[in-house]
N, C-alpha and C positions, 0 to 999 in steps of 0.2 A: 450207280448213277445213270441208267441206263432210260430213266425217264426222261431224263434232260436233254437226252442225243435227240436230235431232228429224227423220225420214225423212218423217212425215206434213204437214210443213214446206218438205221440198225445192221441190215444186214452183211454189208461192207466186210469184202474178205480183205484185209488189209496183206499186201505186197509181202513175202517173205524173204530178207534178206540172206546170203550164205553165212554159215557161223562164221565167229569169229572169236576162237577160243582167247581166252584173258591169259592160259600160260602156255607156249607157244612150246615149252619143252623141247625135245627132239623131233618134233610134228614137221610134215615137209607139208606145207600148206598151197596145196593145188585147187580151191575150190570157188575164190571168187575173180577170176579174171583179173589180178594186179600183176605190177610188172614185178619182177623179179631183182630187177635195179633198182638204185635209190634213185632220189632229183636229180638233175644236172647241178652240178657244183655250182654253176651258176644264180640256179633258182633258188639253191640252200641259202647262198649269199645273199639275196636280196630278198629273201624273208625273211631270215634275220635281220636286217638294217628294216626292213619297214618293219618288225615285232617291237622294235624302239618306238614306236609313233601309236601304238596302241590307243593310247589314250583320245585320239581322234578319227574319228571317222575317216571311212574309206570313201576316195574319189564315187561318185554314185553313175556319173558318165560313163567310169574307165575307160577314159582315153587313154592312155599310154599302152593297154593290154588291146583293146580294139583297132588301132593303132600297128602294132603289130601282128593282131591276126588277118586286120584288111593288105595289110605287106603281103605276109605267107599264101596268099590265095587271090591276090592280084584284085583285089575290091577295093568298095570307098569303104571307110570306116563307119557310115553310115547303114551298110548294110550286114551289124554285126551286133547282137545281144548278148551277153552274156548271165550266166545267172549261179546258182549254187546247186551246181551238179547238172548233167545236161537233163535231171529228171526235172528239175523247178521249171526248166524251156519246154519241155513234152508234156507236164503239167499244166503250164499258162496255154498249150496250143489246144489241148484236149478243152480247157476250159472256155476257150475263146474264140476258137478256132472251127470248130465242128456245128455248126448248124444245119447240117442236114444226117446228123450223125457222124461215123467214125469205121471206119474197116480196116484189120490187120490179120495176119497169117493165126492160124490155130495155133502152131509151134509160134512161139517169137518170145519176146519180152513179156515176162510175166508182170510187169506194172502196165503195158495196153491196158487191161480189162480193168484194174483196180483204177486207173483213174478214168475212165470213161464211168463206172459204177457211179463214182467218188460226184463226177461234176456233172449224173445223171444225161450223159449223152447215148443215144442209145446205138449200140455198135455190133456190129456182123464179123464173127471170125470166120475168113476164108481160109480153107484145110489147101497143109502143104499135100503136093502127087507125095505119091506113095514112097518116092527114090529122097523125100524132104525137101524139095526143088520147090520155090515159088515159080509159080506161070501166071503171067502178066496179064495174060487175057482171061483168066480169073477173074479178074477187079474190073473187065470193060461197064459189067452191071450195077457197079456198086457209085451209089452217089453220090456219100459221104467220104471225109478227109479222109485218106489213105496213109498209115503208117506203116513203113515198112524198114525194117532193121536189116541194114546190108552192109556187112554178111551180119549173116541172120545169127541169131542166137537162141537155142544152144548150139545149133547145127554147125555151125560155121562157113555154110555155103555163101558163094557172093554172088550175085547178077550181075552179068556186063552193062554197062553205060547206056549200049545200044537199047535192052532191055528197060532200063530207066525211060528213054525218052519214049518207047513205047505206053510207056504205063503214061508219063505224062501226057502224050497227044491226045490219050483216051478220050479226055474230058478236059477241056483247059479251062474249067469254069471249077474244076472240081484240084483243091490245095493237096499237094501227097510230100509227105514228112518224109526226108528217108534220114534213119534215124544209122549215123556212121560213127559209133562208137568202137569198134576194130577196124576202120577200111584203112590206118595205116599199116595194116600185116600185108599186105596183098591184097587189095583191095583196090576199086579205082573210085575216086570221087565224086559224086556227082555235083559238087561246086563249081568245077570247072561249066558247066550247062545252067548257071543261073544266068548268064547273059542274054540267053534264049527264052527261056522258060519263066514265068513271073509267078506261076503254079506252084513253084518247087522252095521246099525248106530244107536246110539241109544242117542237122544237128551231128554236132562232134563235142568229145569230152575229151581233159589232161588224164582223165583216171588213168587209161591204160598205155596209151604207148608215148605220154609225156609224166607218166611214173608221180603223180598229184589225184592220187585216189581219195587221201588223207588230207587234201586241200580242199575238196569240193567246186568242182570248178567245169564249167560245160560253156560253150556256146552255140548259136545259131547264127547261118546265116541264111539271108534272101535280098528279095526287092525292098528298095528304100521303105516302099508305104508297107510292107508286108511288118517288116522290121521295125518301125517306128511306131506300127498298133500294138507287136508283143511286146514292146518295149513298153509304151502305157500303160499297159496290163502287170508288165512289172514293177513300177514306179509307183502304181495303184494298192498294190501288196505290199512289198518289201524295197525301196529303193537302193537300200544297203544290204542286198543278198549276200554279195561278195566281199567278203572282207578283204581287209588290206593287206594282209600277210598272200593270200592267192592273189591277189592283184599282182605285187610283184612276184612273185614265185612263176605265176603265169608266163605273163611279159618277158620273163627273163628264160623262161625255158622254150617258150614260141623261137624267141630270138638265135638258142643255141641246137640249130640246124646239127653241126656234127655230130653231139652228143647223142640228137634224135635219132639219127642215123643208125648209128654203132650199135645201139639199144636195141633198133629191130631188127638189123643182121641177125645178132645173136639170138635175140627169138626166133626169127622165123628158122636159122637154121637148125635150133633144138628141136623147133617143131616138127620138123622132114626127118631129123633123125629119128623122135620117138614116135612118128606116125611108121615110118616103113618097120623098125622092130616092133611094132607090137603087130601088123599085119603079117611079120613072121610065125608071129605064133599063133597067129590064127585069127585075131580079133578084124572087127568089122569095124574101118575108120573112114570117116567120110574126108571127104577131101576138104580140110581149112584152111581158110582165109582172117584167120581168127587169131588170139593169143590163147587158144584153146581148142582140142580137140574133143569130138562125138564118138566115144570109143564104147563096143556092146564086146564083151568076154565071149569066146564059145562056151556053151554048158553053163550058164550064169547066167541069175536073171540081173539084172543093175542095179537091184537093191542089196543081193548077195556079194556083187563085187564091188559097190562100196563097203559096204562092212567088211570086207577082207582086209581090203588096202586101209579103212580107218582103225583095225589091229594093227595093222604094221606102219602105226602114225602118220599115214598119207591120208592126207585129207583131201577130197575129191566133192563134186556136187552130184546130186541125183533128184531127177524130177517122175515122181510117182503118179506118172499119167499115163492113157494107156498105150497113147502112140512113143513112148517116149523112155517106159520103165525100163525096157531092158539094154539102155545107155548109159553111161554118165559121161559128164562132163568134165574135161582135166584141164586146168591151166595150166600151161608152159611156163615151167619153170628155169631155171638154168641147167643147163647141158649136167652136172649133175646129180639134178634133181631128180630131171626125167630118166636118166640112167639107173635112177633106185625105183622109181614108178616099173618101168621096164621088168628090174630085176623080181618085185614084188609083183607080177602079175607072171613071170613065168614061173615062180614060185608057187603060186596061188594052182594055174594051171595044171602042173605037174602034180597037182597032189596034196599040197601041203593044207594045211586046216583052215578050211577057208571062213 
């Protein structure tokens, strides 16, 4: 069918998702950044009781979830979109957003380039230094919208705040996304700086550390007018991106603060656990702020040491590029997940059939 495609379209590398095997067996599945906990019992609750209402549409405002996220982040409700996954918001900004083009890191988020292709914006990867570090005065040249993933991904490195408002004073004519899909690990946010900054968009998703991967569920926020044109832009697509099962599920997990809590203790502690044992044995891990670590094997290249670990049912990510092949990337699992990760790479190490 390929005459039908619009020709400026053809060659569209479309976005590759991490697997996501159908039978889950004994598989200790480390590969796409989810949490390791379920919902908050609360949010189970109240997606169940809205699954009762199916039959009708979901609120297209979401007030109640907007509502709650201008609570959690000290805003008006007004400067708050939401959409289906924080990719449909990075989606409509890429689409809508970028008029004078688009710039993000070489490393980062492998949907940057697919949708700037996607909605023909034309965009400049600027290369992380050598150590994976973003430097801000990289982008002082660049004139288009700035997207930047902090902490970054795969790396998991995060820029301090200070370093934000640098990038933003650059250019205050010029819009920079920072796109905060792990900054609840350790991370700081740069929402706290939209009262300042009218420049600044600041995207966050439930996937990982509000454990609604399988909800689909992201927002944005900014300045009222910022906020009220991506919102257009949504209502102009899909009004009903969000369904009503993540609406509540949302709202009610925004709301349960403890639970949030307790959830990232425990990752981030697995995390410090399994990053200092595997630099025991020798591996090179960069320092994260992530629900995931940048781990390279000694004597392995990253394609070698996933196929080891995915013989010994650990499933892991690896991205086959060249600054990049001889890492992978491990999600934080629970303390003893990461204790069999551990176990299977000093195994691996020593000897064993890799």
């Amino acid at each position: 069918m390929e005459r039908f495609l619009d020709a400026k379209l053809r060659a569209l590398a479309a976005y590759t998702p991490g697997e996501q095997p159908r039978d889950m067996g004994k598989l200790i599945k480390l590969n796409t950044n989810e949490s390791p906990f379920p919902p908050s019992p609360k949010a189970l609750a109240a997606a169940e009781a809205a699954a009762r209402e199916l039959r009708l549409y979901p609120d297209p405002a979401c007030a109640a979830l907007h509502a709650a996220i201008a609570w959690r982040f000290g805003l008006a409700p007004e400067q708050v979109c939401t959409g289906n996954g924080s990719d449909e918001l990075l989606g409509l900004l890429f689409h809508g957003f970028c008029p004078r083009g688009a710039a993000f890191p070489d490393i980062s988020y492998g949907f940057y380039p697919v949708f700037a292709e996607m909605f023909s914006v034309k965009w400049t990867e600027v290369p992380l230094r050598e150590d994976f570090s973003v430097a801000v005065e990289d982008y002082a040249s660049q004139p288009g919208t700035v997207f930047l993933a902090n902490p970054n991904a795969p790396t998991g490195l995060c820029l301090p705040l200070s370093d934000i408002r640098r990038l933003l004073e650059q250019n205050p004519a010029r819009l920079v996304v920072i796109d905060e899909a792990y900054v609840d690990f350790g991370g700081e946010s740069a929402a706290s700086l939209l009262g300042e900054y009218e420049n600044l968009c600041v995207v966050q998703t439930f996937s990982k550390s509000r454990q609604l991967a399988g909800g689909r569920l992201g927002f944005a926020l900014g300045s009222k007018g910022l906020i009220r044109d991506l919102t257009t832009l949504k209502f102009s697509f899909n009004p009903y991106s969000v369904n009503r099962v993540a609406l509540a599920a949302g709202t009610a997990a925004m709301e349960d603060e403890a639970y949030f809590e307790a959830c990232l203790r425990k990752i981030m502690e697995a995390r410090e656990w399994a990053a200092g044992a595997l630099r025991a044995l020798g591996c090179t891990v960069l320092p994260s702020r992530a629900n995931f670590l940048f781990v390279s094997a000694p004597g392995l290249s990253g394609g070698d040491y996933y196929a080891a670990l995915r013989r010994r049912q650990i499933l892991v990510r690896w991205f086959e590029k060249p600054r990049t092949r001889d890492y992978v990337r491990i999600t934080v699992g629970t303390r003893e997940e990461m204790e069999a990760l551990v176990r299977a790479t000093e195994e691996i190490l020593k000897g064993g059939t890799v």
